[in-house]
C-alpha positions in Angstrom: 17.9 0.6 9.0 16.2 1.4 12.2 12.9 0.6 13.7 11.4 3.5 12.1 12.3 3.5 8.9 11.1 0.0 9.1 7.5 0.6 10.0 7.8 3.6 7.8 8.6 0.8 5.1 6.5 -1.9 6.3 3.9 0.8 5.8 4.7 2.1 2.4 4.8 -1.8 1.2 2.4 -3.5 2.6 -0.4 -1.7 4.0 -0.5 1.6 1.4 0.9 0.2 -1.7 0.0 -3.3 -2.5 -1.9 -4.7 -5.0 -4.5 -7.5 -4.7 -6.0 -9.6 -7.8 -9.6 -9.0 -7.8 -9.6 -5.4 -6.2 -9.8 -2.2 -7.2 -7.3 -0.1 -5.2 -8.7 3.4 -3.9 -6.7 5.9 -2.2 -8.5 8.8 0.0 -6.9 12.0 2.2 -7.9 9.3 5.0 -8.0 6.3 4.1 -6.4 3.1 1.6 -9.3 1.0 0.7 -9.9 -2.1 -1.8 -13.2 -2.7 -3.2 -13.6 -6.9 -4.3 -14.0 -7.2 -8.0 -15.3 -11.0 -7.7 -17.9 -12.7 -6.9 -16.5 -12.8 -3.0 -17.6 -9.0 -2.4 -16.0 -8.0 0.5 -13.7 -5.1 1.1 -10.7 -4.2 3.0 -9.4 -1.3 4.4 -5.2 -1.7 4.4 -3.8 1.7 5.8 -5.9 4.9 7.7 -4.1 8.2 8.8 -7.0 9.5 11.6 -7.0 12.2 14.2 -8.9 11.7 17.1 -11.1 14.3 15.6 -11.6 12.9 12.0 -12.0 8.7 13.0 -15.8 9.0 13.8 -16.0 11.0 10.6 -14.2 8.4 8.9 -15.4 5.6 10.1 -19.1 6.4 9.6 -17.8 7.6 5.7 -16.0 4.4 4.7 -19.4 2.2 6.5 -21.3 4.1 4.1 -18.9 3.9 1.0 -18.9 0.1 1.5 -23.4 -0.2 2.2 -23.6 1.9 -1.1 -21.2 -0.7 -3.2 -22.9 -3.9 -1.2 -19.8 -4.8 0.2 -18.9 -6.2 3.6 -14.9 -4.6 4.8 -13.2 -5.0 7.5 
């Protein structure tokens, strides 16, 4: 396996696929994104695919997506 087959894995795996206990898992064109199902409440965003044109867009969606639910993400 080469280098990029293992990022390409690393990324499949771990940042776009996972599963967490206690969040819901949300995939978008632009995004992979878990929203906290407990009492915690905060979010995480595993895995983006941006542009240098789309990551304002997307940035100022998912800060929005995360006020509306109440949640703090990183």
């Amino acid at each position: 396996m080469n280098e990029s087959q293992r990022i390409d894995l690393y990324d499949q795996e771990l940042r776009k696929e996972i599963e967490y206990p206690d969040m819901r898992r949300e995939v978008t064109p632009d995004v992979v994104r878990y929203m906290d199902t407990s009492e915690i409440g905060e979010g995480i965003i595993t895995y983006s695919q941006l542009t240098e044109a789309s990551v304002d867009r997307v940035v100022q969606e998912q800060v929005q997506f995360f006020g509306s639910i109440g949640q703090d993400f990183e």
